[in-house]
Phi, psi and omega in degrees: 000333190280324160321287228282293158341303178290341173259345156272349157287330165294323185268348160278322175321292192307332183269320170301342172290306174328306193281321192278067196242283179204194206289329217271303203294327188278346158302314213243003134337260135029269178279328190283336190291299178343295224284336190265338172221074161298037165260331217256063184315313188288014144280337170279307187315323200283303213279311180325305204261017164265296184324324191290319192309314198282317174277335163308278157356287194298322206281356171293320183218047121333168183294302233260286205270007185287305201291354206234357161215154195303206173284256234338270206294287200312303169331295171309308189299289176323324167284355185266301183331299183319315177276343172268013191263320163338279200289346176263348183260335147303327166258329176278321179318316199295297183315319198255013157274219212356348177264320155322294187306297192315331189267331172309293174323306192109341175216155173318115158252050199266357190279336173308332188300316181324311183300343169290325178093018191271170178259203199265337205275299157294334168263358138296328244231319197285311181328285195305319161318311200272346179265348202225005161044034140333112188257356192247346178293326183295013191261285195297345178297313203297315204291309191312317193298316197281336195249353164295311208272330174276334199290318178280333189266353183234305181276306184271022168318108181333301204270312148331298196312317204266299197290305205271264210297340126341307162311131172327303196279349185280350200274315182300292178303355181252039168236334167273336190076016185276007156304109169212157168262120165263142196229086204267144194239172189287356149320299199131316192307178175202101167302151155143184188231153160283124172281078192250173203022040171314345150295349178284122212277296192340320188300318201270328178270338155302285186335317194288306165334278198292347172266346132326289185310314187283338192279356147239023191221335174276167186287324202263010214272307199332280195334299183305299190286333170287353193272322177301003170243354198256334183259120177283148178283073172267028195080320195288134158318321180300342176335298185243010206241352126352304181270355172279317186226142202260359196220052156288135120270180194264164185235001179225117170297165177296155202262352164289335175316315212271293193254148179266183195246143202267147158272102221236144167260157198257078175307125185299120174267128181249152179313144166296333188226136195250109098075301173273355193299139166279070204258331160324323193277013171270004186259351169272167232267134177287171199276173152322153200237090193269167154059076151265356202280100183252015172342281228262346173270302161317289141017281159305344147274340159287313182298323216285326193277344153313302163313310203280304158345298145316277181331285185322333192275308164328297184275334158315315206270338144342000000 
């Protein structure tokens, strides 16, 4: 029996390393485990919000934000994205190949998370799964876990806190709203939300709450999820922004094109979660969700950050 243990924690290490390569490989995870145990929502919700991780990145070396931020600040920025989509896919893969194997078995091997480094928090919440098959608390038990799991080695982090999260363009941009998540459909719309106060972890765990609601709870979910099976994932905005202006050229590259793949170290992580945390109040229903359509609102942030570009450009060149 023990053999048989020691070989399945060597083959999740190993697929999980394999798959956490880069933003490209942890998308199309993602949706493929969704696709093979579509109960497990929060792997499609983890790939949707990696495809966002991917347009960001690329626009780093895009038409556009290459002329309006230094290498330096584009660097940083890209290494943030990077290490914290890294760090959420080191822990959560692991979870749901164990959630596999156990559905293979036939019985919970969730006591197996430690060796992962996942925390105690999650093998109650997988425990509470396999007997009572909640399908939307394991989604957010996923969301509490993934923003937890980030706060100390990436947002509060010395070196993200002082180059990133500090910085004039990350303050503009969570103050312009042009962080947002899109959730884009083969119309041309682009369902989703603006993403504000993102150093807050409560704030990164609603948000995940309302992108959950739209993305199985909403008139748009069919729509949302068929464009994610119909588009390959290259990072790039043209992915979806094809279907908005049908005569677009692209304006962001691939992103294997764009970036090489980091190589990241694996920091002794201590659990997060205490015993007394009052993690229940994170589970109630987000409030209702007007103006998820943000089409004619995207747009108009494309235009605004073009202009401000220019303008900028202008008054240097005065």
């Amino acid at each position: 029996m023990q053999k048989h243990i020691e070989e399945i924690i060597h083959n999740i290490r190993s697929e999980t390393n394999s798959q956490n390569r880069d933003n490209i490989s942890r998308t199309v995870s993602y949706a493929s485990f969704f696709k093979r145990n579509p109960e497990i929502r929060w792997a499609m919700l983890a790939s949707m919000v990696s495809r966002n991780a991917g347009y960001s990145m690329c626009d780093l070396k895009g038409d556009w934000l290459p002329r309006m931020l230094s290498s330096d600040t584009r660097k940083h920025l890209f290494l943030t994205y990077e290490r914290a989509n890294w760090l959420i896919f080191q822990d959560a893969y692991p979870q749901l190949l164990l959630y596999e194997y156990s559905k293979l078995q036939g019985i919970p091997l969730f006591h197996l998370l430690s060796y992962f480094g996942v925390s105690r928090f999650m093998e109650i919440e997988w425990n509470r799964f396999w007997k009572m098959r909640e399908l939307k608390r394991i989604c957010t038990s996923l969301i509490i876990n993934e923003q937890h799991v980030i706060e100390k080695p990436v947002i509060n982090e010395g070196f993200y806190k002082r180059r990133v999260f500090s910085s004039v363009p990350f303050l503009l941009q969570d103050y312009m709203h042009f962080s947002t998540v899109l959730f884009p459909v083969e119309s041309g719309e682009i369902i989703g939300i603006s993403v504000h106060g993102f150093k807050k972890t409560t704030n990164r765990i609603e948000t995940g709450k309302k992108l959950y609601t739209i993305l199985f709870e909403s008139k748009w979910s069919k729509a949302i999820l068929s464009f994610s099976n119909k588009v390959t994932h290259t990072g790039s905005r043209y992915d979806f922004e094809k279907y908005i202006y049908p005569d677009k050229k692209r304006e962001t590259p691939f992103l294997r094109m764009s970036f090489p793949v980091i190589q990241h170290h694996a920091a002794k992580r201590n659990d997060w979660y205490k015993k007394t945390m009052p993690t229940e109040k994170f589970y109630g229903e987000v409030k209702p969700l007007d103006n998820i359509c943000l089409t004619d609102w995207y747009k108009q942030k494309q235009r605004q950050l073009k202009i401000g570009i220019l303008l900028k450009e202008w008054i240097q060149h005065a």
